[in-house]
VEXFIMAR-624829 format. One record per residue (C-alpha): x, y, z; residue in one letter; residue number from 0. Coordinates in nm, 4 decimals. Layout:
@xx: X; yy: Y; zz: Z; residuo: a; num: NUM
...
***
This chain:
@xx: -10.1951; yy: 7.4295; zz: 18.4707; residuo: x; num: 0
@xx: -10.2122; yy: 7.0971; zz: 18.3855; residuo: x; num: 1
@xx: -10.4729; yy: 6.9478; zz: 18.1209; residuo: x; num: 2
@xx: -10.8201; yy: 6.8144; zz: 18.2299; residuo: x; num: 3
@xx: -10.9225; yy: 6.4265; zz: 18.2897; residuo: x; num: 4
@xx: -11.2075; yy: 6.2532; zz: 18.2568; residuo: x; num: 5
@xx: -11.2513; yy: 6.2522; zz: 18.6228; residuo: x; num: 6
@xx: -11.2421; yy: 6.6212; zz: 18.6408; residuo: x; num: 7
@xx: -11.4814; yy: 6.6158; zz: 18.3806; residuo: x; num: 8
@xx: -11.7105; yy: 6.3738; zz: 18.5362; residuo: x; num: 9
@xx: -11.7105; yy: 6.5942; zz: 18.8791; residuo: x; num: 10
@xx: -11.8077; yy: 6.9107; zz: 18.6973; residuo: x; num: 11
@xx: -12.0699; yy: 6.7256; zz: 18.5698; residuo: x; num: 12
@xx: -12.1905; yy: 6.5426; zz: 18.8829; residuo: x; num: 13
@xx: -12.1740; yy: 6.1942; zz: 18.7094; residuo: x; num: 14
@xx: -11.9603; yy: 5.8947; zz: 18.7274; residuo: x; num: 15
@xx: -11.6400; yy: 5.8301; zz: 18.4896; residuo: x; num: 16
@xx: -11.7934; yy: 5.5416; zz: 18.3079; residuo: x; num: 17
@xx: -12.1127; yy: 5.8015; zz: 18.2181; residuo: x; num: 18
@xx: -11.8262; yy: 6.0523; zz: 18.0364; residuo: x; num: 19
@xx: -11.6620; yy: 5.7418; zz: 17.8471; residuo: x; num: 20
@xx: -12.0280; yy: 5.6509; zz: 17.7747; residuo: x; num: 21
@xx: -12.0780; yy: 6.0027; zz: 17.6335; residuo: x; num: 22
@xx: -11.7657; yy: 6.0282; zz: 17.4525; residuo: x; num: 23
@xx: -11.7718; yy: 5.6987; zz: 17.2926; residuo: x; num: 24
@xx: -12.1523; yy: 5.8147; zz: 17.1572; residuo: x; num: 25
@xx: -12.3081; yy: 5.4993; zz: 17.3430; residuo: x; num: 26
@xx: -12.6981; yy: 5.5419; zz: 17.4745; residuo: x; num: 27
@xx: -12.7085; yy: 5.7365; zz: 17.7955; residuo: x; num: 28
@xx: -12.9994; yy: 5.9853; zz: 17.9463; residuo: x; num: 29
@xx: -13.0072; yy: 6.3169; zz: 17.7463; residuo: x; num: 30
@xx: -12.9758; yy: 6.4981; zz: 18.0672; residuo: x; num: 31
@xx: -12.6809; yy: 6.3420; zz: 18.1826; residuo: x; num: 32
@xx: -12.5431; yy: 6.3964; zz: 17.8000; residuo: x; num: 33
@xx: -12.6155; yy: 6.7212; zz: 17.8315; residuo: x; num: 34
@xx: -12.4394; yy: 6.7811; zz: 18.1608; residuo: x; num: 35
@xx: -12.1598; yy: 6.5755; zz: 18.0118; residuo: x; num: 36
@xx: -12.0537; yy: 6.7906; zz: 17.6966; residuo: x; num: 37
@xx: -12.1462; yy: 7.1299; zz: 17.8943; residuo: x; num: 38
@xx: -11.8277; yy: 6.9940; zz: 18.0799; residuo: x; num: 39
@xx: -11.6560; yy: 6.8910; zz: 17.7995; residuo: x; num: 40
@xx: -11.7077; yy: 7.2433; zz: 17.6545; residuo: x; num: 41
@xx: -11.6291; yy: 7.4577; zz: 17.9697; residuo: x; num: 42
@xx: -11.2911; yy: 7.2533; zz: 18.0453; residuo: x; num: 43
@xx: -11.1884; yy: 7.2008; zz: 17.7389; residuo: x; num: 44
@xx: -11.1305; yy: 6.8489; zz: 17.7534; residuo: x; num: 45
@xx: -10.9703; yy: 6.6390; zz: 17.4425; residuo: x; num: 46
@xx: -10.9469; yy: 6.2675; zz: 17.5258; residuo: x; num: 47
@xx: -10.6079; yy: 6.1756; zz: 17.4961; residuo: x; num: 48
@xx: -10.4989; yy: 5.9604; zz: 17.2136; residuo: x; num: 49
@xx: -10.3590; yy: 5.6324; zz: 17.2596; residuo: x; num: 50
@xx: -10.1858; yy: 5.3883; zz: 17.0101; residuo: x; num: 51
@xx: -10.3834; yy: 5.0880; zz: 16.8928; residuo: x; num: 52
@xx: -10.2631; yy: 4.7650; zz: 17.0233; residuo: x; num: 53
@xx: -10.2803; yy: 4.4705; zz: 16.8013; residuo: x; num: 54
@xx: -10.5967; yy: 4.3571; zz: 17.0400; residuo: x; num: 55
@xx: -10.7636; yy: 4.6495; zz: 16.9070; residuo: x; num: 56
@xx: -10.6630; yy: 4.5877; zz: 16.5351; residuo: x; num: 57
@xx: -10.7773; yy: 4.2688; zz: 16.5572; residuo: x; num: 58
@xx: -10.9953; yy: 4.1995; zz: 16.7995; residuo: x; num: 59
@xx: -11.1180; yy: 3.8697; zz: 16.7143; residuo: x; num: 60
@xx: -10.7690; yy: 3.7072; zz: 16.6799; residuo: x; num: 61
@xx: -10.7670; yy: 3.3715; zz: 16.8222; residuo: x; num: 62
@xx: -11.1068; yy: 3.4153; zz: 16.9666; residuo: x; num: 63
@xx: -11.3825; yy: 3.1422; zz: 16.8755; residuo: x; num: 64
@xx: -11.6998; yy: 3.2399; zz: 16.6923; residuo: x; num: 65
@xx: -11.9430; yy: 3.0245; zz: 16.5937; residuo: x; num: 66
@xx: -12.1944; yy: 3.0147; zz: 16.2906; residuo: x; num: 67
@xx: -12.4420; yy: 2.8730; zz: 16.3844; residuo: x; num: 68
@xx: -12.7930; yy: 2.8078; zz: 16.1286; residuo: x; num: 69
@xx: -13.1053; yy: 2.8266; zz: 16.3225; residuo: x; num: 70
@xx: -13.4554; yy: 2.6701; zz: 16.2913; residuo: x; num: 71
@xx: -13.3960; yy: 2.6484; zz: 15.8811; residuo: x; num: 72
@xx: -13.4189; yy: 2.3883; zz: 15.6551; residuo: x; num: 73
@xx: -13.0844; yy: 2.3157; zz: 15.4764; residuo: x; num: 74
@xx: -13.2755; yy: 2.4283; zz: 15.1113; residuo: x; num: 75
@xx: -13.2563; yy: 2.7754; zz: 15.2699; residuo: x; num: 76
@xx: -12.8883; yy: 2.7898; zz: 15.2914; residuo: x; num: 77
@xx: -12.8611; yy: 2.7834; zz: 14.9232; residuo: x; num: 78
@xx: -13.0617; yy: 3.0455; zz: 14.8190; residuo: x; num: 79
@xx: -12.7611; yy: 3.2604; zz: 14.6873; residuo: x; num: 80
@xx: -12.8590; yy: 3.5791; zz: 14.8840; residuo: x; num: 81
@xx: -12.8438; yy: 3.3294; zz: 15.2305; residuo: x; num: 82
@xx: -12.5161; yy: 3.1690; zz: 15.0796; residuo: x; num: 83
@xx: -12.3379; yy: 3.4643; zz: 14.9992; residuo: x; num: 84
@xx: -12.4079; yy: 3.5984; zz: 15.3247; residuo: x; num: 85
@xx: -12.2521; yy: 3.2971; zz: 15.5108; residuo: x; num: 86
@xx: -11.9670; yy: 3.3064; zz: 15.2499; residuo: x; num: 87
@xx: -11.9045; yy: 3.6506; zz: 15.3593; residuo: x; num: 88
@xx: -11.8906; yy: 3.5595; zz: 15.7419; residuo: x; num: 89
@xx: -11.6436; yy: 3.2965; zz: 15.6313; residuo: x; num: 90
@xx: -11.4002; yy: 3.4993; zz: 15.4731; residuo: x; num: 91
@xx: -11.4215; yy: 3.8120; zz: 15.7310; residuo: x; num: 92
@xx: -11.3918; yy: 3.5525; zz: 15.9950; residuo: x; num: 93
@xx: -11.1166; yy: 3.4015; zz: 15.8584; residuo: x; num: 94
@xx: -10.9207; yy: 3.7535; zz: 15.7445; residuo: x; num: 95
@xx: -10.9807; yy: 3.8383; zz: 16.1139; residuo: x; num: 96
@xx: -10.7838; yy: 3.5801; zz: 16.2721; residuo: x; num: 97
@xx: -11.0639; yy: 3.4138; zz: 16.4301; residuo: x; num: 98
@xx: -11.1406; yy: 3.0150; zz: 16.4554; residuo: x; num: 99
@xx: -11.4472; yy: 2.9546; zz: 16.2742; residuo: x; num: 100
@xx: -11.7345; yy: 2.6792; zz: 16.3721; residuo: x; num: 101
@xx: -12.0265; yy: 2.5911; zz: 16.2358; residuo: x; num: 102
@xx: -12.3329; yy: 2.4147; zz: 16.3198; residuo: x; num: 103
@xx: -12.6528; yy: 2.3168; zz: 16.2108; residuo: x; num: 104
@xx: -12.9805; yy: 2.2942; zz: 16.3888; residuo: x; num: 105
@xx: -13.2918; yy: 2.3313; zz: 16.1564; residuo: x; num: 106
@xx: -13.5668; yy: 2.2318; zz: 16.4071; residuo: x; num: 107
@xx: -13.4179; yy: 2.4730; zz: 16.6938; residuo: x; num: 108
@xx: -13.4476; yy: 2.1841; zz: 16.9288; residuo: x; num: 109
@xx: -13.1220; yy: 2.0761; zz: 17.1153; residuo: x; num: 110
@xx: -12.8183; yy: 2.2566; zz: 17.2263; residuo: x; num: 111
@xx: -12.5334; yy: 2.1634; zz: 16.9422; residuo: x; num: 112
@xx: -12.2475; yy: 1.9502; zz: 17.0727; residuo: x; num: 113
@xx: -12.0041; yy: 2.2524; zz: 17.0190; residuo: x; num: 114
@xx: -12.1771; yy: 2.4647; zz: 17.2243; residuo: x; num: 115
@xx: -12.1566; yy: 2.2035; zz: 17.4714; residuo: x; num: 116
@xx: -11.7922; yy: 2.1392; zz: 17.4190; residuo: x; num: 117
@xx: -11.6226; yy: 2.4170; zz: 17.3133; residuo: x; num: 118
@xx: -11.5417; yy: 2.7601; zz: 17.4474; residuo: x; num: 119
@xx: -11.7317; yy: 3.0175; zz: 17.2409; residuo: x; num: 120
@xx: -11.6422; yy: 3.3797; zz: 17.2489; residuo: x; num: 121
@xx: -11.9079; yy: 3.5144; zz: 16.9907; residuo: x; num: 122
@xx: -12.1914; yy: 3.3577; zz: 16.7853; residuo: x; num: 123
@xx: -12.3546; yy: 3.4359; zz: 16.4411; residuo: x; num: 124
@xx: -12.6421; yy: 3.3200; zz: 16.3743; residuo: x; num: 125
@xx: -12.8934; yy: 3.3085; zz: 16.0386; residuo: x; num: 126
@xx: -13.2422; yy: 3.2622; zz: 16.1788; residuo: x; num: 127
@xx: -13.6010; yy: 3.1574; zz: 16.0428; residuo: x; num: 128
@xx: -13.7829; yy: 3.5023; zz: 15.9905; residuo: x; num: 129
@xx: -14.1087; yy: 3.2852; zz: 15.9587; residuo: x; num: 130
@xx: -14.3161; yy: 3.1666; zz: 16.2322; residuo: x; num: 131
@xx: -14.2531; yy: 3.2114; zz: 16.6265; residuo: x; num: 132
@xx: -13.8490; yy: 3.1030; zz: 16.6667; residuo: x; num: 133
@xx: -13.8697; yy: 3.2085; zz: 17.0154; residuo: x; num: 134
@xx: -14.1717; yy: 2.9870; zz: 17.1129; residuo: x; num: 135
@xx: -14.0330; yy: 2.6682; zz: 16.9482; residuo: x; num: 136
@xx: -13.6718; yy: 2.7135; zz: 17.0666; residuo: x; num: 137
@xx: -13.5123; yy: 2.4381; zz: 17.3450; residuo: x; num: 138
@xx: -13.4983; yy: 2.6405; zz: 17.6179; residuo: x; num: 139
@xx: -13.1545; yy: 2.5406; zz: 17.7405; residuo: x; num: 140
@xx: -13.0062; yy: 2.6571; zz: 17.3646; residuo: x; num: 141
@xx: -13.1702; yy: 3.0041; zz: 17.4302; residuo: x; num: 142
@xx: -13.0120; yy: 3.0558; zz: 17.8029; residuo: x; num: 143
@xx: -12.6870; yy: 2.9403; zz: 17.6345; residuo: x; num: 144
@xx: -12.7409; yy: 3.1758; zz: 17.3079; residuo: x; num: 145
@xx: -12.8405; yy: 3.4691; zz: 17.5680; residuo: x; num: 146
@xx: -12.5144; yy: 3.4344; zz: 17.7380; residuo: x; num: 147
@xx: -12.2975; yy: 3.4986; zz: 17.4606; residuo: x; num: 148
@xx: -12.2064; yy: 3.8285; zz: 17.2242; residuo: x; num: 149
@xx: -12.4352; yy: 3.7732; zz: 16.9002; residuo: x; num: 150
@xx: -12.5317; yy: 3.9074; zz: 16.5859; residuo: x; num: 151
@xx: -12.8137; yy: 3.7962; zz: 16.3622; residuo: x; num: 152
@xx: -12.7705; yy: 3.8074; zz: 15.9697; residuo: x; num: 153
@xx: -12.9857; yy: 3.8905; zz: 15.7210; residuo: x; num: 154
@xx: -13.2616; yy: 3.9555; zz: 15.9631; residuo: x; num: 155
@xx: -13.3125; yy: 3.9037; zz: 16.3165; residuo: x; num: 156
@xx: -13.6585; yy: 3.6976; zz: 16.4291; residuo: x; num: 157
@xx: -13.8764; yy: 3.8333; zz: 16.6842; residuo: x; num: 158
@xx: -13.8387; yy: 3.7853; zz: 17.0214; residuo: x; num: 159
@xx: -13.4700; yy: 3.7744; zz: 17.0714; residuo: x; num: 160
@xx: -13.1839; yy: 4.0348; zz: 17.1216; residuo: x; num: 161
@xx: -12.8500; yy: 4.0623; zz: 16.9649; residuo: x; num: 162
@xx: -12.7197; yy: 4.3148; zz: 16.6828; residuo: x; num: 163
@xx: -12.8577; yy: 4.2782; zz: 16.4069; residuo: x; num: 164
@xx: -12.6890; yy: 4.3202; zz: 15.9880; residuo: x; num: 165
@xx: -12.9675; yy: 4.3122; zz: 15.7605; residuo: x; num: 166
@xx: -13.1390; yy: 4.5171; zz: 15.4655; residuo: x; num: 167
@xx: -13.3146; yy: 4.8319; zz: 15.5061; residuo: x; num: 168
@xx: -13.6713; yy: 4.6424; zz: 15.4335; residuo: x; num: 169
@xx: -13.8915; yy: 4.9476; zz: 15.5040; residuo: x; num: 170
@xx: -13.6765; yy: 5.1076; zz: 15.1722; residuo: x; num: 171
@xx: -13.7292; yy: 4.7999; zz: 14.9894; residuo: x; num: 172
@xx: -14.0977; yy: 4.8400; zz: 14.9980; residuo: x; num: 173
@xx: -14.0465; yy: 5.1926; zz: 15.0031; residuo: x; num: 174
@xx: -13.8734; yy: 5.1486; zz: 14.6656; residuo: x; num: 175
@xx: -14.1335; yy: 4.9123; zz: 14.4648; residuo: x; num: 176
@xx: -14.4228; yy: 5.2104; zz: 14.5977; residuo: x; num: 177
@xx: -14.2395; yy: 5.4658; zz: 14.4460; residuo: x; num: 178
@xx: -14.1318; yy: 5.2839; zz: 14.1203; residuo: x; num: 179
@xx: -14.4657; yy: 5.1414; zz: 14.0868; residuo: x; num: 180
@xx: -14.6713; yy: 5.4608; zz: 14.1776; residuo: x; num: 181
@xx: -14.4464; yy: 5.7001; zz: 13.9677; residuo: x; num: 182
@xx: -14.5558; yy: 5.5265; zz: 13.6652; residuo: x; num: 183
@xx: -14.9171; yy: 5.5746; zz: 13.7042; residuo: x; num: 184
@xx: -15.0707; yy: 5.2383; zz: 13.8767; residuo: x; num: 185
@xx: -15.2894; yy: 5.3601; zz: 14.1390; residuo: x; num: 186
@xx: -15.4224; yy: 4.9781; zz: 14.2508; residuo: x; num: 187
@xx: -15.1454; yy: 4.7582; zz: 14.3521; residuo: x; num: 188
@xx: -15.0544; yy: 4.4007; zz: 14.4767; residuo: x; num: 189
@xx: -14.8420; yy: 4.2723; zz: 14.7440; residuo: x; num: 190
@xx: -14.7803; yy: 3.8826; zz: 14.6622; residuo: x; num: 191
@xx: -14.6290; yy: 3.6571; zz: 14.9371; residuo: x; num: 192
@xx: -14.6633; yy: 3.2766; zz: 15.0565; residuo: x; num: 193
@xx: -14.4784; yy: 3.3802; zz: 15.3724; residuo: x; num: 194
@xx: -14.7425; yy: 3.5470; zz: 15.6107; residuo: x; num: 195
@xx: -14.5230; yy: 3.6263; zz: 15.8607; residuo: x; num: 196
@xx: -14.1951; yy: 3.6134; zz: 15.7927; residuo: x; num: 197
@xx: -14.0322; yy: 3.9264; zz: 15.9595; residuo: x; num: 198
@xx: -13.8451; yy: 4.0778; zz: 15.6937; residuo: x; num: 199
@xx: -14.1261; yy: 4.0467; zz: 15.4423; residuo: x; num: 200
@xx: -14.3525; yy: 4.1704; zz: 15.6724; residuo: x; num: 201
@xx: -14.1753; yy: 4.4993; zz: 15.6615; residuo: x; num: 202
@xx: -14.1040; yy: 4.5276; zz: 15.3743; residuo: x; num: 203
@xx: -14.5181; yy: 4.5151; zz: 15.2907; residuo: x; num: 204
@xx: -14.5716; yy: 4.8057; zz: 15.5445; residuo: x; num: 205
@xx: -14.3244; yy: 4.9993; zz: 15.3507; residuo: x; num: 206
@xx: -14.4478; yy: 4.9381; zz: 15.0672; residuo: x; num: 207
@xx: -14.8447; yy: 5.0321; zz: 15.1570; residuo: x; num: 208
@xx: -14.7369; yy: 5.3269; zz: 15.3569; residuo: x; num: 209
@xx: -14.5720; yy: 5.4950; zz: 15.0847; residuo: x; num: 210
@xx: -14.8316; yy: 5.3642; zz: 14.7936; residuo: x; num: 211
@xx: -15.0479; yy: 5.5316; zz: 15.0468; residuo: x; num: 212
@xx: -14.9051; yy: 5.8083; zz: 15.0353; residuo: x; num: 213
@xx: -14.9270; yy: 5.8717; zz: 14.6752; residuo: x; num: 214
@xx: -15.2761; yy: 5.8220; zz: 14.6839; residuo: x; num: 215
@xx: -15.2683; yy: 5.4315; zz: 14.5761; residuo: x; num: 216
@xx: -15.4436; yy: 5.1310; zz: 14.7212; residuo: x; num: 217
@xx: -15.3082; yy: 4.7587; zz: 14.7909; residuo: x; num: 218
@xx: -15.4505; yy: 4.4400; zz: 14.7832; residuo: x; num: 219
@xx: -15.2187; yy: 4.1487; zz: 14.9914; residuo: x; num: 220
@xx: -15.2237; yy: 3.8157; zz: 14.8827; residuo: x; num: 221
@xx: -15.0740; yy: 3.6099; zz: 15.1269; residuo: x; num: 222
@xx: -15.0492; yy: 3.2351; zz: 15.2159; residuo: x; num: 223
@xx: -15.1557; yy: 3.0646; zz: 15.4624; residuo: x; num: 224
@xx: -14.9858; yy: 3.0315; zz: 15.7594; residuo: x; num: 225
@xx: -15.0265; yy: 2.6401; zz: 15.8629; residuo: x; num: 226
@xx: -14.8248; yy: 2.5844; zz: 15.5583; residuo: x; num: 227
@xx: -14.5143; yy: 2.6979; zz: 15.7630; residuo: x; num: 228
@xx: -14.3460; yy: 2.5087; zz: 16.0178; residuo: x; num: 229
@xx: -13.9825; yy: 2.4428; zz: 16.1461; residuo: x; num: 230
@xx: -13.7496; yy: 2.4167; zz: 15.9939; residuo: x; num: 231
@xx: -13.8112; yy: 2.6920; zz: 15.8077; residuo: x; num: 232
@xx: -13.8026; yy: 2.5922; zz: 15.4230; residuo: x; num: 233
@xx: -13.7875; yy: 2.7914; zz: 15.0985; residuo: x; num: 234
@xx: -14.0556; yy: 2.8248; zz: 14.8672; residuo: x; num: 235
@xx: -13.9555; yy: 2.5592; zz: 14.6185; residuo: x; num: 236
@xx: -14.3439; yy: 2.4785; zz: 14.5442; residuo: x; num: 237
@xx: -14.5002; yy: 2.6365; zz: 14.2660; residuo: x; num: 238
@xx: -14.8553; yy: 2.5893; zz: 14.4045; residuo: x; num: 239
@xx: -14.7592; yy: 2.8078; zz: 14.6983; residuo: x; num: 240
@xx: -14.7510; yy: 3.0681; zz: 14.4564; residuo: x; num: 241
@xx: -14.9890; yy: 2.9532; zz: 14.2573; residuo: x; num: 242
@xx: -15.2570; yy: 2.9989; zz: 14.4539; residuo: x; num: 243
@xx: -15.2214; yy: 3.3705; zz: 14.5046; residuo: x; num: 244
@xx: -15.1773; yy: 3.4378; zz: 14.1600; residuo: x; num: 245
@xx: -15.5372; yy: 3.2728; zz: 14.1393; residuo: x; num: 246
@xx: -15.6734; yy: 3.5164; zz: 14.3829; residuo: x; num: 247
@xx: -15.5365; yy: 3.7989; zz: 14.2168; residuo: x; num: 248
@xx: -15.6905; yy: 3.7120; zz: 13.8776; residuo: x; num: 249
@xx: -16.0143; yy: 3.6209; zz: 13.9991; residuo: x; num: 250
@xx: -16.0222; yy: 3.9538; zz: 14.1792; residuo: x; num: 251
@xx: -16.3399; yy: 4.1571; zz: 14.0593; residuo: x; num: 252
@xx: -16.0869; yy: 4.5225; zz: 14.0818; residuo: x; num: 253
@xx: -15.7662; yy: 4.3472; zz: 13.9623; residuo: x; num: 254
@xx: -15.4168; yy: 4.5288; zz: 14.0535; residuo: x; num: 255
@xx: -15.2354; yy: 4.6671; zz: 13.7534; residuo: x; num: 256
@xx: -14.8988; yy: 4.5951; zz: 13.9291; residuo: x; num: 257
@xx: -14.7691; yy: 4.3902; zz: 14.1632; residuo: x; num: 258
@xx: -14.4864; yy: 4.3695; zz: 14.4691; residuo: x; num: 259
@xx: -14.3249; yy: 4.0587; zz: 14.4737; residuo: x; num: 260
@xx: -14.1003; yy: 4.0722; zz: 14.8308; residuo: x; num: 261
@xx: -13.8667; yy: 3.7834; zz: 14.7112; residuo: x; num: 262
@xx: -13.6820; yy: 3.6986; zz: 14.3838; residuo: x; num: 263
@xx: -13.8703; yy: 3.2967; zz: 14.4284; residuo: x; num: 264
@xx: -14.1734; yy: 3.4196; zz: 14.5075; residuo: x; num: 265
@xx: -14.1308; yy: 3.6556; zz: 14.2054; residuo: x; num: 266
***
C-alpha cells in the first residue's frame, strides 16, 4: 500500500491542497478546517515528505534587492544608538545574506524616493515615526508603492499600515517598571513622556498602569503636548520638553514617589 499525499489528505478532509500545506506549515486558517485537517493527518497517517534544501532556501535573499528605507524621521533620530544599532544590524544581516542593500532617506514622508522609482525592489525595511499620524501625512503614491512590496517595520510599526513587524515587547516594558516600582512599596506613581502619542510609548504606559493597577497603585501621566510634534519626527534633544513635566509633577498637590520614564532621553 503505498504512503499517503497531501491530496489524499486534503480529500479526506473535504478541503483544498493549499488548506493542508496551510495547516502543516502552522499558517492562519479557520479552526474548523484545522480541525478537519489534522483529524486526516491523524487517521492516514500522513508524514510530509522531506526534501533537501536548495541553496534558494538557504539563502533566500541572495541577489535579491532590499531596501532600507527611513521614514517620516528627522535625521537626529537615526543616531539615537538604540535606532542606530538597529539599522547597523539590518546592514550586516543584509549583507551576510547575500542581498544588495539600498538606502534612502525621506524624513517628511512626502515623495516617492528616486530608487523606488528606478530600481527593482524585492523587499523593503523600513524605520518609521511612532509619533503623530504617518499614514495621514504620507504621499499617497509612496504608500501604493510601499503596499506593493514584502515589508517589515523595525523597532515599531506606526499605525495605520501593514507589514511584519520586529520590535520590543512594550506591554513588558511597562509591565516591568509596575512591578519593580510597586514591589518596593510606592503605591502613587508617575508616567513622564513629551511624546503623547508615539505608538510604542503609548504601550508601554498601558502596561505599565494596568499592572500598577493591579497591585493596587495609582498613576499620574505627564505628557506633552501634542502640537509640539510634527514631521519629521525629531528626538527630544530639548530640555524644556522635559522640563515642563517635571514642573507639573512637583507642583502636584499628591506628588508620585516614583516615576516611569518610557525612554533613556526622556529619562
Amino acid at each position: 500500500m503505498s504512503e499517503p499525499t497531501i491530496l489524499d489528505v486534503a480529500r479526506k478532509a473535504r478541503v483544498s491542497a493549499g488548506t493542508v500545506s496551510r495547516v502543516l506549515n502552522r499558517k492562519a486558517v479557520d479552526p474548523e478546517l484545522a480541525e478537519r485537517v489534522r483529524k486526516a493527518v491523524a487517521t492516514l497517517n500522513y508524514a510530509p515528505r522531506q526534501r533537501k534544501a536548495t541553496m534558494a532556501d538557504l539563502r533566500p535573499l541572495e541577489g535579491k534587492n532590499v531596501l532600507l528605507l527611513l521614514l517620516g524621521m528627522d535625521r537626529s533620530l537615526a543616531s539615537l544608538p538604540v535606532v542606530a544599532t538597529a539599522l547597523h544590524g539590518v546592514e550586516r544581516a543584509l549583507v551576510r545574506s547575500g542581498a544588495h542593500l539600498l538606502i534612502a532617506d525621506v524624513p517628511a514622508a512626502d515623495h516617492v524616493p528616486d530608487v523606488l522609482r528606478t530600481k527593482r525592489i524585492d523587499a523593503v525595511i523600513i524605520k518609521g515615526a511612532l509619533q503623530g499620524d504617518l499614514a495621514a501625512q504620507i504621499d499617497a503614491t509612496l504608500r501604493r508603492r510601499l503596499d506593493e512590496l514584502p515589508k517589515v517595520w523595525v523597532l515599531g510599526r506606526p499605525k495605520g499600515f501593514g507589514g511584519d513587524v520586529v520590535q520590543a515587547d512594550d506591554l513588558s516594558v511597562g509591565q516591568m517598571a509596575a512591578t519593580h516600582l510597586t514591589s518596593r512599596g510606592h503605591r502613587h506613581l508617575a508616567f513622564l513622556s513629551p511624546k503623547p502619542s508615539q505608538t510604542a510609548l503609548m504601550r508601554r504606559q498601558a502596561g505599565f498602569t494596568f499592572f500598577a493597577g493591579q497591585a493596587g497603585a495609582t498613576v499620574s501621566a505627564y505628557m506633552g503636548d501634542e502640537r509640539f510634534w510634527s514631521f519629521p519626527s525629531p528626538a527630544v534633544e530639548q530640555i524644556d520638553r522635559v522640563q515642563d513635566l517635571v514642573d507639573r509633577l512637583l507642583k502636584d498637590r499628591r506628588r508620585p514617589t516614583a516615576l516611569f520614564a518610557p525612554t533613556t532621553r526622556s529619562a
